[in-house]
RODO-2510 file (C-alpha; in nm, 4 decimals, decimal comma):
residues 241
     n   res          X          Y          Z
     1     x    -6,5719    -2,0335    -5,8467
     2     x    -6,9201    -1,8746    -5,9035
     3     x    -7,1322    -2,0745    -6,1867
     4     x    -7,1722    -1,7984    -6,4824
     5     x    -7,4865    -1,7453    -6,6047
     6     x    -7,5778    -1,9120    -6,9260
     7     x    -7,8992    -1,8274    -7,0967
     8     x    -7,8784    -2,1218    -7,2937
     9     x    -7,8985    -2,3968    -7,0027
    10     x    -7,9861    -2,4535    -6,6506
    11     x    -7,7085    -2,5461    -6,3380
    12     x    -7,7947    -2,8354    -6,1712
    13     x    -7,8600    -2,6308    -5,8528
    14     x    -8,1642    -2,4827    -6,0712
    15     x    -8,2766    -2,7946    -6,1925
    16     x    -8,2603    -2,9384    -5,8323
    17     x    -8,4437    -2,6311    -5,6855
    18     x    -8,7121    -2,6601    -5,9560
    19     x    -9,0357    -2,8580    -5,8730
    20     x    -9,2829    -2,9360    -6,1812
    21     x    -9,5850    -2,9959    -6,1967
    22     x    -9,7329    -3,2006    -6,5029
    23     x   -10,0804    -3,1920    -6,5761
    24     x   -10,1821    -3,4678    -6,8612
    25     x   -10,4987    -3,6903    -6,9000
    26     x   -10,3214    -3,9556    -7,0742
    27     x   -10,1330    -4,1713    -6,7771
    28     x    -9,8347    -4,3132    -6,9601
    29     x    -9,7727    -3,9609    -7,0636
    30     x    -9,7586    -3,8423    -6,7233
    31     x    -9,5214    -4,1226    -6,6829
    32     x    -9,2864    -4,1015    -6,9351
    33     x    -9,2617    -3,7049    -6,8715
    34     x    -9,1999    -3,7588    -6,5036
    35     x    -8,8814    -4,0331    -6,6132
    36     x    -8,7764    -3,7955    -6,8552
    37     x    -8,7742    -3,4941    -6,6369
    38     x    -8,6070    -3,7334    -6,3628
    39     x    -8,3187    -3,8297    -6,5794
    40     x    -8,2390    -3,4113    -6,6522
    41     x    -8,2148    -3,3963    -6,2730
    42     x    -8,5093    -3,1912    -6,2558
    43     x    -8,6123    -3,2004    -5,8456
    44     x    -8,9653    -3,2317    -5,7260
    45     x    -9,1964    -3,3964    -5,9579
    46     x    -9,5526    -3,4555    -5,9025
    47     x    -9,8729    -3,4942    -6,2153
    48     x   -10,2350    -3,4517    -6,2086
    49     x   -10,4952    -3,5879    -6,4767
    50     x   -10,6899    -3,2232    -6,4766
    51     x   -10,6758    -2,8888    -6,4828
    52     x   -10,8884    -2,7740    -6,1614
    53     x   -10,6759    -3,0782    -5,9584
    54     x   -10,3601    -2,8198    -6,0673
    55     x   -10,4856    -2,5715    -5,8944
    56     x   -10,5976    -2,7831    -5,5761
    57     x   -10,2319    -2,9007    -5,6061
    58     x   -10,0920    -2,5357    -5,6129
    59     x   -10,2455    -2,4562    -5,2767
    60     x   -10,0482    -2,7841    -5,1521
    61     x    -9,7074    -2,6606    -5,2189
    62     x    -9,4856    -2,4124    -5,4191
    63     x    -9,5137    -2,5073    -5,7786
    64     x    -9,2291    -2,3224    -6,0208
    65     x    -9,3357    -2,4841    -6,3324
    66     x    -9,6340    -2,6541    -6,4784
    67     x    -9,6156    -2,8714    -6,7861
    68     x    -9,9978    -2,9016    -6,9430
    69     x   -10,2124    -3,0095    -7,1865
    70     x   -10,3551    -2,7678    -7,4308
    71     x   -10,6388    -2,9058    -7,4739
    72     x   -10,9616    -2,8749    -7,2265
    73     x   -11,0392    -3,1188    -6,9681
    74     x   -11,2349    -3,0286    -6,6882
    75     x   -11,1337    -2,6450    -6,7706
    76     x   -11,0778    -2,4520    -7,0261
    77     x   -10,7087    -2,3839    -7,0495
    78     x   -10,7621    -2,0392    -7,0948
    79     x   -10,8916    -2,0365    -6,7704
    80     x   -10,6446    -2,2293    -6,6379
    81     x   -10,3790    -1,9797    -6,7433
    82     x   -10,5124    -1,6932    -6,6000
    83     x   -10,6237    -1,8623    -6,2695
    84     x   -10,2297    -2,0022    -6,2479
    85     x   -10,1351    -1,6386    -6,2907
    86     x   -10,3329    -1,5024    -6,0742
    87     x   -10,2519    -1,7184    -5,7288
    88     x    -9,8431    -1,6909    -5,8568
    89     x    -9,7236    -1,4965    -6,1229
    90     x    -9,4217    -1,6512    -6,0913
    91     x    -9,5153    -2,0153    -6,2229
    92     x    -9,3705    -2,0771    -6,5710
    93     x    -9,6593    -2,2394    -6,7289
    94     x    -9,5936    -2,4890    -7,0687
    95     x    -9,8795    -2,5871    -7,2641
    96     x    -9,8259    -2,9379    -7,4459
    97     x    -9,9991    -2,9976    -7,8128
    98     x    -9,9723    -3,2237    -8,0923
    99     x   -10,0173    -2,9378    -8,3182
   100     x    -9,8575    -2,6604    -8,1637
   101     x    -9,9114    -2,4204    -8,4584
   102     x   -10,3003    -2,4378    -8,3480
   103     x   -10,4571    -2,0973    -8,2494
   104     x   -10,5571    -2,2418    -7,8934
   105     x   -10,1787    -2,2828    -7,8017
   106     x   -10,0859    -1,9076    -7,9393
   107     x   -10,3520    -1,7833    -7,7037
   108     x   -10,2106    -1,9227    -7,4236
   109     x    -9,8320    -1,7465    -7,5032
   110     x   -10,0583    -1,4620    -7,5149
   111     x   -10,2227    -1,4797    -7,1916
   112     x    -9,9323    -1,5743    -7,0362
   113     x    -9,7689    -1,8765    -7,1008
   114     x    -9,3898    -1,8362    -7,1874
   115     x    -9,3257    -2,1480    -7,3241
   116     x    -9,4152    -2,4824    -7,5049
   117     x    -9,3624    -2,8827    -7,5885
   118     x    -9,4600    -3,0536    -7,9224
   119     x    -9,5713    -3,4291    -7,8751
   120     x    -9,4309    -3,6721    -7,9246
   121     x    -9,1566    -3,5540    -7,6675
   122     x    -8,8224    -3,7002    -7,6123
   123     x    -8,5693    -3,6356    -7,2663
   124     x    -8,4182    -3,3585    -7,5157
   125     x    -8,7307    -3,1219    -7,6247
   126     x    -8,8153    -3,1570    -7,3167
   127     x    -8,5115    -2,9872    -7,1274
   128     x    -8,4832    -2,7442    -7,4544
   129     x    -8,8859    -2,6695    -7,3435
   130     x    -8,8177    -2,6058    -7,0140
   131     x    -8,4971    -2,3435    -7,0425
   132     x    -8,6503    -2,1724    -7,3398
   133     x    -8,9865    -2,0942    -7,0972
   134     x    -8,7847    -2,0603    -6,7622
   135     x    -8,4607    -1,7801    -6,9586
   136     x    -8,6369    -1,7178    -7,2733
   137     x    -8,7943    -1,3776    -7,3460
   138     x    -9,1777    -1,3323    -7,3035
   139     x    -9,4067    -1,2826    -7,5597
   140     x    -9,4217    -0,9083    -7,6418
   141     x    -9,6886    -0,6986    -7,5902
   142     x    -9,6810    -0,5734    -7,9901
   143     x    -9,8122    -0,9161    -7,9904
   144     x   -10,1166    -0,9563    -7,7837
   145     x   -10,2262    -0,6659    -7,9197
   146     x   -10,1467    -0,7354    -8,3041
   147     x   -10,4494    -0,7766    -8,5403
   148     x   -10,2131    -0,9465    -8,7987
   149     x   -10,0252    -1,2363    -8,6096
   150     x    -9,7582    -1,2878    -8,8133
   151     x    -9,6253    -0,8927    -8,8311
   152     x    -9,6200    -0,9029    -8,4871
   153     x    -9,4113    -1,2133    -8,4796
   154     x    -9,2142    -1,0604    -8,7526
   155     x    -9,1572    -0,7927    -8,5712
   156     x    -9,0408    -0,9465    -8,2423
   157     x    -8,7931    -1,1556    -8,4810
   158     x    -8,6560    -0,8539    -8,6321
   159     x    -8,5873    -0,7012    -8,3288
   160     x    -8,4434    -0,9256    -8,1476
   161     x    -8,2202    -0,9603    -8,4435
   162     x    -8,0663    -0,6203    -8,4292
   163     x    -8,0467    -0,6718    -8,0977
   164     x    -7,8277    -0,8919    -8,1647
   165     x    -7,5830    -0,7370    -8,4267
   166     x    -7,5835    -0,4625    -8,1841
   167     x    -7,4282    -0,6343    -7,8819
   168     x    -7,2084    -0,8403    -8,1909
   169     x    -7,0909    -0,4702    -8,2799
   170     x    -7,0344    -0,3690    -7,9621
   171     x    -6,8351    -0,6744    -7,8716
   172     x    -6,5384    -0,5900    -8,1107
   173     x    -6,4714    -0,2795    -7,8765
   174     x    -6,5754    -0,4370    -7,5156
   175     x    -6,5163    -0,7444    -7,3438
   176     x    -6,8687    -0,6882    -7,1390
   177     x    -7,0856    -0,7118    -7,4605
   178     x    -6,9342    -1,0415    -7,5448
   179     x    -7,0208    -1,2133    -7,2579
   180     x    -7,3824    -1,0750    -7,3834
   181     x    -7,3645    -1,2811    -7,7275
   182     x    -7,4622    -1,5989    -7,6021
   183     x    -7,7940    -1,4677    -7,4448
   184     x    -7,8864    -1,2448    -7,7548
   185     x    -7,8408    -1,5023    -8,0294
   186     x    -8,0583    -1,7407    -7,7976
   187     x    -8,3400    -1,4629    -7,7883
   188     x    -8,3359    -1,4592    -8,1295
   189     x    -8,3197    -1,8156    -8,2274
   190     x    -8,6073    -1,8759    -7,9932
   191     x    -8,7711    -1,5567    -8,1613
   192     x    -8,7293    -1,7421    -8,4925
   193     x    -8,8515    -2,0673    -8,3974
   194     x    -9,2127    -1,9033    -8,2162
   195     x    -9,2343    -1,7322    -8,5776
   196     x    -9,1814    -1,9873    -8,8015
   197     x    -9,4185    -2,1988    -8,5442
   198     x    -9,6782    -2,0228    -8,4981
   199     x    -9,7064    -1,7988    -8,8136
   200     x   -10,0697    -1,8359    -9,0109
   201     x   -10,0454    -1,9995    -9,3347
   202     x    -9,6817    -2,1349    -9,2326
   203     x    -9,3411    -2,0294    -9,4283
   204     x    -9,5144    -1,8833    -9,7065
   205     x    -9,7489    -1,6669    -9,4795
   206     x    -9,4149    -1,5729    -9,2477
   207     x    -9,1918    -1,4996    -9,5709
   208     x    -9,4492    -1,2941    -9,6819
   209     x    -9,5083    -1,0799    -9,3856
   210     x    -9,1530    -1,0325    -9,3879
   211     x    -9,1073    -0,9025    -9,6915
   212     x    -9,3735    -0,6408    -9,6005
   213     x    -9,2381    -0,5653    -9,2717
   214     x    -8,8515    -0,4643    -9,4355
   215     x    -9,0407    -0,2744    -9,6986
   216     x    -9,2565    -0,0473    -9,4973
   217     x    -8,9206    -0,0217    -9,2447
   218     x    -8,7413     0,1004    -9,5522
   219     x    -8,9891     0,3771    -9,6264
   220     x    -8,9405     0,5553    -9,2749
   221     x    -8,6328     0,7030    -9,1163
   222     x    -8,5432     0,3851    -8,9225
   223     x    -8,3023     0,2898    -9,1694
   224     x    -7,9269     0,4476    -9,2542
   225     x    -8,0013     0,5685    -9,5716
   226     x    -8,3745     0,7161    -9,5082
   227     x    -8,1645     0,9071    -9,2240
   228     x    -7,9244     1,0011    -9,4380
   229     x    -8,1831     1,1332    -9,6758
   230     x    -8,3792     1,2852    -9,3861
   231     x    -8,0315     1,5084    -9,2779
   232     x    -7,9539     1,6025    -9,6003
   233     x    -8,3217     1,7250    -9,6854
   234     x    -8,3023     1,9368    -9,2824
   235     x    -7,9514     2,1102    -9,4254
   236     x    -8,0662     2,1647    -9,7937
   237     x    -8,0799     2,5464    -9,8015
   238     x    -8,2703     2,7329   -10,0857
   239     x    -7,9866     2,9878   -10,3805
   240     x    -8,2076     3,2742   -10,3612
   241     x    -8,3922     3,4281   -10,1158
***
């Protein structure tokens, strides 16, 4: 029987075929990540203490994801990112922080990066990390572009939430959407979590940008009853010529 595919995990055949990279100064880091990833079955494993010896590693043999520290060491991360990208687009790149509400990590989900790992790390974050970056949805391009952060976030989180109760909707009539629920209400849940994360000014800055994005939605024809008001203004036909 084929393995179905489940958004919200990796087979063991994917874990197997996987080979990570981890780049982290700190040595008993790199060891405890490499033990951790070993126990999830993860296949080849190999570290670096720097940045620039990542990319000397790349050009050794075919990297699919790279665990890293945020934080400059003999490159800036930025740089990192884009050089990564550029040799294979493919790489699923995870920047590791401390603080992973900091600016420097948003950047880097920005520029490319489709995932990330708080410290301290246990086997479990790090698994949750790893199929969140490698079946997760990208960061959206409403979002590198945003001047306001956290509308843009809002806005990926509200979409991804009628996304959502669409397929939900659609699953009372057909047996295809339901198979799509699991995926959806992952994409949103990780859509909640990057907002909540990475919002400036934390829940009272991301409460407050919601409450601004559902009012100005309100004002416009996006919702049922501004449609509704929108037909019945088109039909409205004047009693005297």
């Amino acid at each position: 029987m084929a393995e179905q595919d489940d958004n919200s995990t990796l087979t063991p055949k994917e874990r197997a075929n996987a080979t990570v990279l981890i780049v982290e100064t700190d040595r008993n880091e790199r060891q405890n990540l490499r033990a951790a990833l070993k126990s999830l079955g993860y296949g080849g494993i190999t570290d670096v203490p720097t940045h620039h010896a990542a990319i000397e590693k790349m050009q050794e043999r075919k990297i699919t994801h790279i665990i890293f520290d945020a934080k400059k060491t003999n490159m800036p991360t930025t740089e990192f990112v884009e050089k990564v990208l550029e040799f294979d687009e493919e790489v699923t790149l995870i920047p590791t922080s401390f603080e992973p509400n900091v600016d420097d990590v948003f950047e880097l989900l920005c520029l490319g990066a489709k995932g990330y790992l708080c410290k301290p790390f246990t086997t479990e974050t790090v698994d949750a990390a790893i199929i969140s970056a490698s079946k997760g949805e990208p960061i959206a391009e409403s979002v590198k572009q945003a001047k306001d952060r956290n509308e843009a976030l809002v806005a990926i989180m509200m979409s991804s939430l009628d996304k959502a109760a669409t397929v939900m909707r659609q699953a009372q009539q057909f047996d295809t959407a339901k198979r799509e629920i699991p995926k959806v209400v992952q994409t949103f849940r990780t859509s909640a979590e990057l907002a909540r994360t990475f919002a400036k000014d934390g829940d009272d800055g991301l409460i407050k940008a919601m409450e601004e994005f559902c009012i100005e939605r309100s004002k416009g024809p996006a919702t049922r009853l501004g449609r509704l008001r929108k037909r019945l203004k088109t039909k409205k036909v004047p009693a005297e010529a």
